[in-house]
N, C-alpha and C positions, 0 to 999 in steps of 0.2 A: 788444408795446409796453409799457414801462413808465408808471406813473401817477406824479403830482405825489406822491402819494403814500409810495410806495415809494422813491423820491429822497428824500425828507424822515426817514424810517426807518433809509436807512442814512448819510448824515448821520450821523443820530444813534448809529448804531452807533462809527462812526468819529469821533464826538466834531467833528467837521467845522462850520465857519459855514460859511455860504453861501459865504461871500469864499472861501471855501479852496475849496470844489467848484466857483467860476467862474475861480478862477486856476488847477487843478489841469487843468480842463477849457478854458482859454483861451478863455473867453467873457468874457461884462460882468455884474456880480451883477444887472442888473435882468433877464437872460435867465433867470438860474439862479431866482431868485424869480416870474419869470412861471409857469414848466413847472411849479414847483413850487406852486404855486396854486390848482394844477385839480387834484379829485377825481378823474374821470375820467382819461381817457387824455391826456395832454399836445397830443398833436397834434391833439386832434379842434375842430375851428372854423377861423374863416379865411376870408374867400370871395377871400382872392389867394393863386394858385398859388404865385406866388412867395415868398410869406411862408410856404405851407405847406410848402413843401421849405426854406427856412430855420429853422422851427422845427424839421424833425425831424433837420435836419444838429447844431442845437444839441443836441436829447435825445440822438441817436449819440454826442456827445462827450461828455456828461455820464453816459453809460452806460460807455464806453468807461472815464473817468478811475476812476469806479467797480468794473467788473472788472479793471481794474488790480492795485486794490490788495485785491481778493480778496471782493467783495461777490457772491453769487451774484442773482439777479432768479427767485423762484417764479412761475409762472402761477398762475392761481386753480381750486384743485382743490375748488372748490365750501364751501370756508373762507374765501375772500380771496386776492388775490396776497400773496406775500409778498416778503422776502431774507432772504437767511443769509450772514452772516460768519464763518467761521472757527469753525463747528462751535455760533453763536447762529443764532437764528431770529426771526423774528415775522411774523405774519399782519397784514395789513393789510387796516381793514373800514371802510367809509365814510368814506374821508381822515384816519382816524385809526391808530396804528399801535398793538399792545398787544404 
C-alpha cells in the first residue's frame, strides 16, 4: 500500500497540484488531499466498512493515474518507502520526502 506520503513526492516529481492528480485520477481534490494527509498508510482508520473500501477504491486510482504516467511506488527496504520517476528517486521518511 502506498502512503499519503509517497503520493505527495511524486506530485512533486511531476510538478502535479493536487487538482491535477484528482482530475487525472477522477476523483474530487478533497479525496486526493485527504489520502494525502496521513503519514501512514492512507487506508488505515475508518470503523465503516464501506468508507473503507471507498477509500481504497480512491488510492487504487490515484495509484493507477500515477503508473500511468511512469511513477514507480518503492517498498521500504528499511531506508523509507520510496518512488522513482524516470530514472529520479527519493526515499520517503516520516511524511516527509528528501
Amino acid at each position: 500500500m502506498v502512503t499519503g506520503a509517497q503520493i505527495r513526492a511524486a506530485r512533486a516529481f511531476l510538478r502535479w497540484s493536487a487538482t491535477e492528480l484528482a482530475t487525472r485520477a477522477k476523483l474530487g481534490l478533497s479525496t486526493v488531499q485527504s489520502i494525502e494527509a496521513s503519514d501512514g498508510s492512507p487506508a488505515a482508520g475508518g470503523d465503516l466498512e464501506w468508507r473503507t473500501a471507498a477509500r481504497e477504491q480512491s488510492i487504487e486510482a490515484i495509484h493507477a493515474a500515477l503508473v500511468r504516467v511512469g511513477v514507480t511506488f518503492l517498498e521500504d527496504d528499511g531506508n523509507g518507502p520510496g518512488v522513482r520517476l524516470k530514472g529520479k528517486m527519493v526515499r520517503v521518511e516520516k511524511g516527509r520526502s528528501s
